[in-house]
C-alpha positions as CSV (number, residue, x, y, z in Angstrom):
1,X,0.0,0.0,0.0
2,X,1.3,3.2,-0.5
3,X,2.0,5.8,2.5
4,X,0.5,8.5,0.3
5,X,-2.9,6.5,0.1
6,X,-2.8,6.0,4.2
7,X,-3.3,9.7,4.1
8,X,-6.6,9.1,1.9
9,X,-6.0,12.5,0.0
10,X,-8.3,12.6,-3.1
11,X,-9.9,15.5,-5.0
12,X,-13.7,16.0,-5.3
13,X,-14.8,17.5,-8.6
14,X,-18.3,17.4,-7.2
15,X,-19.4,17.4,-3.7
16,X,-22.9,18.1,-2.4
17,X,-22.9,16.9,1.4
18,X,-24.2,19.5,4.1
19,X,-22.4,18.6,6.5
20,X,-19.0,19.4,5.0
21,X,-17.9,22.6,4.1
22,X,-17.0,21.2,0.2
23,X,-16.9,24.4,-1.7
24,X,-13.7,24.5,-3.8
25,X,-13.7,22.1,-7.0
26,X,-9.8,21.5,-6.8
27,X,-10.0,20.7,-3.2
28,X,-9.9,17.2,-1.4
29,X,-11.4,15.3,1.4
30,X,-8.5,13.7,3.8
31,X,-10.0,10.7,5.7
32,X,-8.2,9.5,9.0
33,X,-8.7,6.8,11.8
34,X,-9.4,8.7,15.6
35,X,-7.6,5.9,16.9
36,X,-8.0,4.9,20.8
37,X,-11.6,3.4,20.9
38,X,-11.7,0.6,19.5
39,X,-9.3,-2.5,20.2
40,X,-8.9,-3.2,16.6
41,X,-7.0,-0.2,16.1
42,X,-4.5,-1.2,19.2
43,X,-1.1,-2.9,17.7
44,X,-1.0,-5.2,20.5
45,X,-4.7,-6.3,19.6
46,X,-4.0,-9.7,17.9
47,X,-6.4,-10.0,14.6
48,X,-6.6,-13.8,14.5
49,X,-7.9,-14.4,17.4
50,X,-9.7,-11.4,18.4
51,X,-13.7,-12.0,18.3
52,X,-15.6,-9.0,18.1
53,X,-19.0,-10.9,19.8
54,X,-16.8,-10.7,22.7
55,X,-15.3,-7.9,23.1
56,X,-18.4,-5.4,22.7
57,X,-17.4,-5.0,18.6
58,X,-14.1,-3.9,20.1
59,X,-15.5,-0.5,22.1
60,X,-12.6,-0.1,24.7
61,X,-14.1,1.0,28.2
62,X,-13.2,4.2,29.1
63,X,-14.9,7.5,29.7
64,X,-15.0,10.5,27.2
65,X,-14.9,14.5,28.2
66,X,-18.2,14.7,26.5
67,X,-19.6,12.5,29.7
68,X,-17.8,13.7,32.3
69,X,-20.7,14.7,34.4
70,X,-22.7,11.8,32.9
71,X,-24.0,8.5,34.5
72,X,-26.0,5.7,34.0
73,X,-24.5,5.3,30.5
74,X,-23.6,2.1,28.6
75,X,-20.5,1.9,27.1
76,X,-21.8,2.3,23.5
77,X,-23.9,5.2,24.8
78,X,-21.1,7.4,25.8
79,X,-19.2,6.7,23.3
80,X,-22.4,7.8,20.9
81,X,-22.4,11.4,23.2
82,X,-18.7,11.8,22.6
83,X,-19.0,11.0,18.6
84,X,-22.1,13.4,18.8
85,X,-19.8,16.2,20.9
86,X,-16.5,15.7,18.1
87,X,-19.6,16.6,15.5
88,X,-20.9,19.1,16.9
89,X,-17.4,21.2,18.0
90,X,-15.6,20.2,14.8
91,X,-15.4,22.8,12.0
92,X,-17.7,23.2,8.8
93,X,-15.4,21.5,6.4
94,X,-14.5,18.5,9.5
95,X,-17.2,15.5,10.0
96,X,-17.1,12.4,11.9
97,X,-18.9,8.8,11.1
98,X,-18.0,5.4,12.6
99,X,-18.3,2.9,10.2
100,X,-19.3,-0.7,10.6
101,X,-18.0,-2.8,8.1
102,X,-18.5,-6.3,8.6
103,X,-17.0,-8.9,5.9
104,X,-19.9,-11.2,4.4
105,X,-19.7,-15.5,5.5
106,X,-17.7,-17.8,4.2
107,X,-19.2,-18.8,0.4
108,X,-18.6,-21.5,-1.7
109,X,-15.4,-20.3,-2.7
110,X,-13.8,-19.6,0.9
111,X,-14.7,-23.5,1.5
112,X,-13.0,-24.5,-2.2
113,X,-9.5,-22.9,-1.6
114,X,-9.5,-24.3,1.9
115,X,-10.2,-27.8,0.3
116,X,-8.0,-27.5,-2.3
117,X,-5.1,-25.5,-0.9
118,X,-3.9,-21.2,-1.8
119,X,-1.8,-22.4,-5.0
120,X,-4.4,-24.6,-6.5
121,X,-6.8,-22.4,-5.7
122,X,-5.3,-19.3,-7.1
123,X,-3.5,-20.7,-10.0
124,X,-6.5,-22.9,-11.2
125,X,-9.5,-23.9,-9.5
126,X,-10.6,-20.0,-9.3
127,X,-10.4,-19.5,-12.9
128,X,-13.0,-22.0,-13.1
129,X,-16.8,-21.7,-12.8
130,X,-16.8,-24.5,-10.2
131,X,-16.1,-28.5,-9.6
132,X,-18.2,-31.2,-10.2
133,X,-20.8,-30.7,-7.1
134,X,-20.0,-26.8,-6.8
135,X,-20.5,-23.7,-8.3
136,X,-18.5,-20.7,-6.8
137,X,-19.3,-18.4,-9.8
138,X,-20.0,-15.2,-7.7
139,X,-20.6,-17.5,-5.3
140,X,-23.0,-17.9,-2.6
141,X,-23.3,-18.6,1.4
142,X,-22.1,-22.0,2.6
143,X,-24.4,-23.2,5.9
144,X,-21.2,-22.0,7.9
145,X,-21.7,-18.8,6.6
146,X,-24.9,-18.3,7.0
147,X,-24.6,-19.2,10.4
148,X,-22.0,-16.7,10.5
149,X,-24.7,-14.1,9.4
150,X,-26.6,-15.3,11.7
151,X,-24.4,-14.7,14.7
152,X,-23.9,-11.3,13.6
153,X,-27.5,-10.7,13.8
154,X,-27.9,-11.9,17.2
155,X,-24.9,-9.9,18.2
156,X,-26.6,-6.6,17.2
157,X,-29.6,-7.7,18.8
158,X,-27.6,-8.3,21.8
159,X,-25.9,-5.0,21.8
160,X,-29.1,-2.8,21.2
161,X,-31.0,-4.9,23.9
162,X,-27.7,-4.3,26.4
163,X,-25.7,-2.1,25.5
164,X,-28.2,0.5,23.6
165,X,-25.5,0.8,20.7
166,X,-26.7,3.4,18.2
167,X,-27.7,1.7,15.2
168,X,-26.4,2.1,11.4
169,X,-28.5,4.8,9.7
170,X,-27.4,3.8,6.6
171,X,-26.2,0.6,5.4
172,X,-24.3,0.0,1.9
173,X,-23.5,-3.6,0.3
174,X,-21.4,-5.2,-2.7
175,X,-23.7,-6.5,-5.4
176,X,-22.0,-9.8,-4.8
177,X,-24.4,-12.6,-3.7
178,X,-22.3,-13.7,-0.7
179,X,-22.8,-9.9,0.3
180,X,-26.2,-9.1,-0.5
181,X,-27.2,-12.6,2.0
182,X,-24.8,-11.7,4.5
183,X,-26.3,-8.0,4.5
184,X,-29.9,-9.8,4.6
185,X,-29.4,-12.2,7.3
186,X,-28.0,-9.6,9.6
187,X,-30.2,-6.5,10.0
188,X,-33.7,-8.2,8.6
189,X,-35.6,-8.7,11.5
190,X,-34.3,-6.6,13.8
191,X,-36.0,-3.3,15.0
192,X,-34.9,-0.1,13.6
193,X,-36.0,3.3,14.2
194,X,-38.6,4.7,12.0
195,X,-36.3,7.0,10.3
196,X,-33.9,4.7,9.2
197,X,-34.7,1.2,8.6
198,X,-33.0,-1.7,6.8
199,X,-33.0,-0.8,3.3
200,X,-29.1,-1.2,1.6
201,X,-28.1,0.1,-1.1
202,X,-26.1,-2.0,-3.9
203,X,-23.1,0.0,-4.7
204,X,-20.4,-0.9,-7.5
205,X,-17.5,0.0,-5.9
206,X,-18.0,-1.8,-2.6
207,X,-17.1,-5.3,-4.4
208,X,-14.1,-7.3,-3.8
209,X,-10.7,-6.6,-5.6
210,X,-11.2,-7.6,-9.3
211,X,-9.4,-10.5,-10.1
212,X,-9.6,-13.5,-12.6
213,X,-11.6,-15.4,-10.4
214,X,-15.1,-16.3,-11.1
215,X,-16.5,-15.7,-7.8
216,X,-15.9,-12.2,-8.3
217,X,-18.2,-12.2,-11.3
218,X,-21.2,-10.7,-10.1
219,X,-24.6,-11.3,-11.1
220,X,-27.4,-9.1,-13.6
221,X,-29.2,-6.0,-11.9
222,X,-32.0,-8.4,-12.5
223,X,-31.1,-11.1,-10.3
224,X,-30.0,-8.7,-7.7
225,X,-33.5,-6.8,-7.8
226,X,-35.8,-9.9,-8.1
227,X,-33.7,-11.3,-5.3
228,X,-33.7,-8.4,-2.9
229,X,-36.7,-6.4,-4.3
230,X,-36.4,-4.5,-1.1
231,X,-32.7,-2.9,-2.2
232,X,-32.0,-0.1,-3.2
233,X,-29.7,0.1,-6.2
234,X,-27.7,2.6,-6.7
235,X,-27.9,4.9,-10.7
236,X,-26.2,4.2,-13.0
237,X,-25.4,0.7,-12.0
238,X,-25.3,-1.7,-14.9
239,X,-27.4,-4.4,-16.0
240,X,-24.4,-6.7,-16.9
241,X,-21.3,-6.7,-14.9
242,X,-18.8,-4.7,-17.1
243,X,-15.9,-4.8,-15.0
244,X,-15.1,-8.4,-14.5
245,X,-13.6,-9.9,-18.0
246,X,-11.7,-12.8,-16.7
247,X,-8.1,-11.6,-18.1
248,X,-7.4,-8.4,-16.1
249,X,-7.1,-7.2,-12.4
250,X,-6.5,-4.4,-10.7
251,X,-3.7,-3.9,-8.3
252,X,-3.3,-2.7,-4.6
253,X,-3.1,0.8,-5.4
254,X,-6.0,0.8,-8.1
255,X,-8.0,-0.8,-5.6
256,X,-7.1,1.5,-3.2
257,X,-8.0,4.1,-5.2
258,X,-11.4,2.7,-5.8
259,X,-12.1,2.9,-1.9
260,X,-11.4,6.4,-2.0
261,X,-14.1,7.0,-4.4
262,X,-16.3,4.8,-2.8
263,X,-16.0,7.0,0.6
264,X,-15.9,10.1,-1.5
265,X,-19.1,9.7,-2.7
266,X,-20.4,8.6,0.8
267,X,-19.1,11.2,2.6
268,X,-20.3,14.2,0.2
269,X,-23.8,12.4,-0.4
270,X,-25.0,11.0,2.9
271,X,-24.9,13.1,6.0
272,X,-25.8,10.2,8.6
273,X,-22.9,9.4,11.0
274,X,-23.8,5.8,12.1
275,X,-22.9,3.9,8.8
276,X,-23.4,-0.1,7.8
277,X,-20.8,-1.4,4.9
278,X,-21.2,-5.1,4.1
279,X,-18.0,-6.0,1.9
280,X,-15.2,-8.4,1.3
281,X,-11.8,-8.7,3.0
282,X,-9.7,-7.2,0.2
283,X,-12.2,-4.3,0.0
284,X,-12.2,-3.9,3.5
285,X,-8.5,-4.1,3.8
286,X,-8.2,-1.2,1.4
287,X,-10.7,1.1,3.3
288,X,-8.7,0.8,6.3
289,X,-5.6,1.5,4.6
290,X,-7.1,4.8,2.6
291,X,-8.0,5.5,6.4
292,X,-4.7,5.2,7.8
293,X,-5.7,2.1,10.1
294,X,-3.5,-0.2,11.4
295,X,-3.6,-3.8,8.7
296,X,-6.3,-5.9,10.6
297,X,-7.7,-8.9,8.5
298,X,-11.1,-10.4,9.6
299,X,-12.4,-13.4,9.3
300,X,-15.6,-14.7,7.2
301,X,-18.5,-13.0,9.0
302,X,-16.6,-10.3,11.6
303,X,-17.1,-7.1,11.7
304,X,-14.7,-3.6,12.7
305,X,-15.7,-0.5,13.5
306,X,-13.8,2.4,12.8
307,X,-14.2,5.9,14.2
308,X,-13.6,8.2,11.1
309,X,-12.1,12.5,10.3
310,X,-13.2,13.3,7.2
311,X,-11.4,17.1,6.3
312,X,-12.2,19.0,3.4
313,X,-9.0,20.9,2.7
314,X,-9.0,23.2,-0.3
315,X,-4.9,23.2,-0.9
316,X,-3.6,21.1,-4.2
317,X,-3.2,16.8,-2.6
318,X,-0.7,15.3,-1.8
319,X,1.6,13.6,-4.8
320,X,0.4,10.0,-5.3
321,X,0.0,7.5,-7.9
322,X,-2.7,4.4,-8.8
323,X,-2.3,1.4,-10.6
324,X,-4.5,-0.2,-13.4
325,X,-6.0,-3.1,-14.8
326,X,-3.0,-5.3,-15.8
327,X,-3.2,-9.1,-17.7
328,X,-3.3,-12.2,-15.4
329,X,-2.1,-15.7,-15.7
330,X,-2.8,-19.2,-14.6
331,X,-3.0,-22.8,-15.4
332,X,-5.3,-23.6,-17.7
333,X,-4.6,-27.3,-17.6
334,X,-5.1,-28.8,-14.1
335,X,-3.9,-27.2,-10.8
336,X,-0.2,-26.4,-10.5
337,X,2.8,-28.5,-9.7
338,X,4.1,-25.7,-6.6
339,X,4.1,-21.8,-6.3
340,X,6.7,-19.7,-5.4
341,X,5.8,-18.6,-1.9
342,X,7.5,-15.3,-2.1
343,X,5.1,-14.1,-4.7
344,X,1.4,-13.3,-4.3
345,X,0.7,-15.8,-7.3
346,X,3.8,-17.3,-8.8
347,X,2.3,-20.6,-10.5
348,X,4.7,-23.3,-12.1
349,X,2.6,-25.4,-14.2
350,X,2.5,-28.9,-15.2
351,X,4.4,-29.6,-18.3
352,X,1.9,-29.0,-21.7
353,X,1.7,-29.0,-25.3
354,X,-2.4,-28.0,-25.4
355,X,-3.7,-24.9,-27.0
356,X,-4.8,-21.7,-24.6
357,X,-8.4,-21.7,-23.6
358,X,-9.7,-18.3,-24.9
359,X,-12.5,-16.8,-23.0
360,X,-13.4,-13.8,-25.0
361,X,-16.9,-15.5,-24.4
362,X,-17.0,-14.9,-20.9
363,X,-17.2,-11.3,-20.7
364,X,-19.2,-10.5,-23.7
365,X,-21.0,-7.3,-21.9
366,X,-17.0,-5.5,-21.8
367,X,-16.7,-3.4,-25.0
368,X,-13.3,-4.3,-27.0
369,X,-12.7,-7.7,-25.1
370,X,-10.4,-9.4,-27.3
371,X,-7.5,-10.9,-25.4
372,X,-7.4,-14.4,-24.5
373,X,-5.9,-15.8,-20.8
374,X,-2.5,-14.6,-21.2
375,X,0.0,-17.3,-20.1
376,X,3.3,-16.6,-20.8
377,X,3.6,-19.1,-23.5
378,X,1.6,-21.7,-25.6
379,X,3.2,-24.8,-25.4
380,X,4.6,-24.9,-22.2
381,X,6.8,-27.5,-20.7
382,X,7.6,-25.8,-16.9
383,X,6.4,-22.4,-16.4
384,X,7.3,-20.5,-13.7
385,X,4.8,-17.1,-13.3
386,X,5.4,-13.7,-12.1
387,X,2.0,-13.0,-11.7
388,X,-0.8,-12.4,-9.5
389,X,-4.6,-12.6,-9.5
390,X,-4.7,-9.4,-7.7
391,X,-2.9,-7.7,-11.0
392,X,0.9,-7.4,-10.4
393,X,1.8,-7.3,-13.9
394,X,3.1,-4.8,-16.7
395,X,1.2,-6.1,-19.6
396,X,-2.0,-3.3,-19.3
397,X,-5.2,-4.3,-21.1
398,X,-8.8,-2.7,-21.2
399,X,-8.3,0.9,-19.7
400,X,-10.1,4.1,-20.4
401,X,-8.5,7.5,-20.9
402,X,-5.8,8.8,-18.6
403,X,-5.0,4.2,-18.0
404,X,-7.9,3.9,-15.9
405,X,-10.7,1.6,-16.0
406,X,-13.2,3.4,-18.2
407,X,-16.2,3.0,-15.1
408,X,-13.7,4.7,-12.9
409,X,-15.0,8.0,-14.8
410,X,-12.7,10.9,-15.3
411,X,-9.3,11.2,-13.5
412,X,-10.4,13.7,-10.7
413,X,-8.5,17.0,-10.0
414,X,-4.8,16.3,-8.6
415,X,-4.4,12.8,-9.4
């Protein structure tokens, strides 16, 4: 990740939210982490085996300023006056939300690289649309992880019972299926307050990083809306998923860069504080590290809060740099003989003479999708990869103007 990005400085062409002060059109929005309230954002809080069900989502005991003369509070109730206090002392162009993001259960395709092992996984059984008895194309909830969702559920209902936690006033979702159930499971059900109840909205850029694998080819707007007639889904959001090809990925930094527009078009759009996100670990990963938060990985069906500064500074950003949507490689015939550990997908595959697959087929929706699966060669005998499914390559394919993804939209002011 780059140390620029931790800053989260990114330029808003077009802001609109009345709660910030967003007046300049070459000015930026500079997210940060108020760190010491939560566990998760302690480094001697260990992320494998923390469980936020026990450990009150993480909300460290303590008392604010804002409830110095207070009593009778729960935990999550002072904490609620003290986020309410930074709000209403902060200046116009400052606002604080906490964010809940919880990563959806384990699917189909959690189980499948567990069964088959990271290198098979990654260099060959993701590629493909499933096994035998499977399907993991954007794949769905095992019974584990809808139990998961479940717990989650009965956690909140726990907490407001209890602990009188404030509850999300908006929530947001991937479109990916996994997501969407995850998001279902959790909040339907339980009581909300009249003015803001459970309806998600399906947004684009909350999906996982794009890779080559087929569980992060999402399904038609139609699916989505017959499915969960209740969601909301965002404008503009396509019928057919026209990011996912099969060939390219984005790296760390384009999906980094992703988050920020993600948050920059929460932040200028929805003046709520108390916010739901229901996303992947990659995606999640990358909003904490646009927010400056320590690396904390979660498992299938945790959740982290973070408290969030949002600043609206009107100086020129600070220099930085994305990446792009860059070819990717695997074995296209049968799982891979090792990997080379020191790479985030270095696959040597089993000795071949067969053709490449092409799978200009699978992506038919992607205007000018022409490129086959690139592996390195044709007729292989050992081939040893540099590659990864997360896109750290040099050969670019399928970028708009500027060498951004064309639904990225125009390169914004300072980047």
């Amino acid at each position: 990740m780059l140390s620029t990005l931790a800053l989260a400085a990114i330029a808003v062409p077009f802001a609109s939210a009345a709660s910030l002060n967003v007046t300049d059109p070459n000015g930026y929005i500079l997210y940060t982490t108020v760190t010491g309230y939560f566990l998760q954002d302690d480094p001697a809080t260990n992320a494998s085996t923390f469980n936020y069900t026990q450990n009150n989502f993480g909300l460290i005991d303590q008392t604010y300023p804002a409830t110095a003369n207070l009593t009778n509070l729960t935990q999550w109730q002072a904490f609620e006056t003290q986020v309410n206090s930074l709000n209403a002392n902060a200046p116009l162009n400052t606002v604080y939300k906490v964010l809940f993001m919880g990563r959806h259960g384990e699917g189909y395709h959690n189980a499948a690289e567990s069964y088959y092992g990271t290198p098979a996984w990654n260099c060959y059984w993701a590629e493909l649309k499933g096994n035998s008895t499977t399907s993991w194309v954007d794949a769905q909830l095992t019974s584990n992880g809808i139990l998961q969702a479940q717990i989650a559920h009965n956690f909140w209902l726990h907490e407001i019972s209890t602990q009188k936690i404030p509850q999300p006033q908006s929530y947001y979702t991937s479109p990916l299926s996994r997501c969407l159930a995850t998001a279902n499971i959790t909040f339907s059900g339980i009581p909300t307050p009249e003015y803001y109840p459970f309806i998600p909205t399906v947004k684009e850029l909350l999906r996982e990083g794009i890779s080559i694998h087929t569980c992060d080819h999402r399904s038609n707007k139609t699916y989505i809306h017959d499915t969960y007639p209740s969601y909301a889904i965002e404008a503009g959001f396509n019928e057919y998923d026209e990011i996912w090809n099969g060939v390219t990925a984005e790296d760390n930094t384009a999906h980094n860069y992703r988050m920020l527009r993600f948050l920059d078009d929460v932040f200028t759009s929805d003046d709520h504080t108390w916010l739901s996100f229901t996303s992947h670990s990659g995606t999640i990963a990358s909003i904490l590290a646009v927010l400056g938060h320590r690396t904390f990985s979660l498992a299938t069906g945790a959740v982290i809060p973070v408290l969030v500064k949002a600043e609206f500074l009107s100086s020129a950003p600070t220099s930085t740099s994305t990446g792009s949507y860059t070819t990717s490689t695997w074995c296209h015939n049968g799982p891979p003989i090792s990997s080379v550990s020191s790479l985030a997908q270095g696959c040597v595959c089993q000795s071949t003479t067969a053709p490449l697959p092409s799978l200009n087929t699978q992506a038919p929706f992607v205007p000018g999708q022409t490129a086959p699966i690139n592996e390195f060669t044709t007729t292989t005998t050992v081939v040893t990869s540099t590659s990864s499914a997360k896109g750290h390559h040099t050969t670019s394919h399928h970028k708009g103007p500027g060498g951004y993804p064309p639904w990225w939209g125009p390169r914004p002011t300072g980047w």
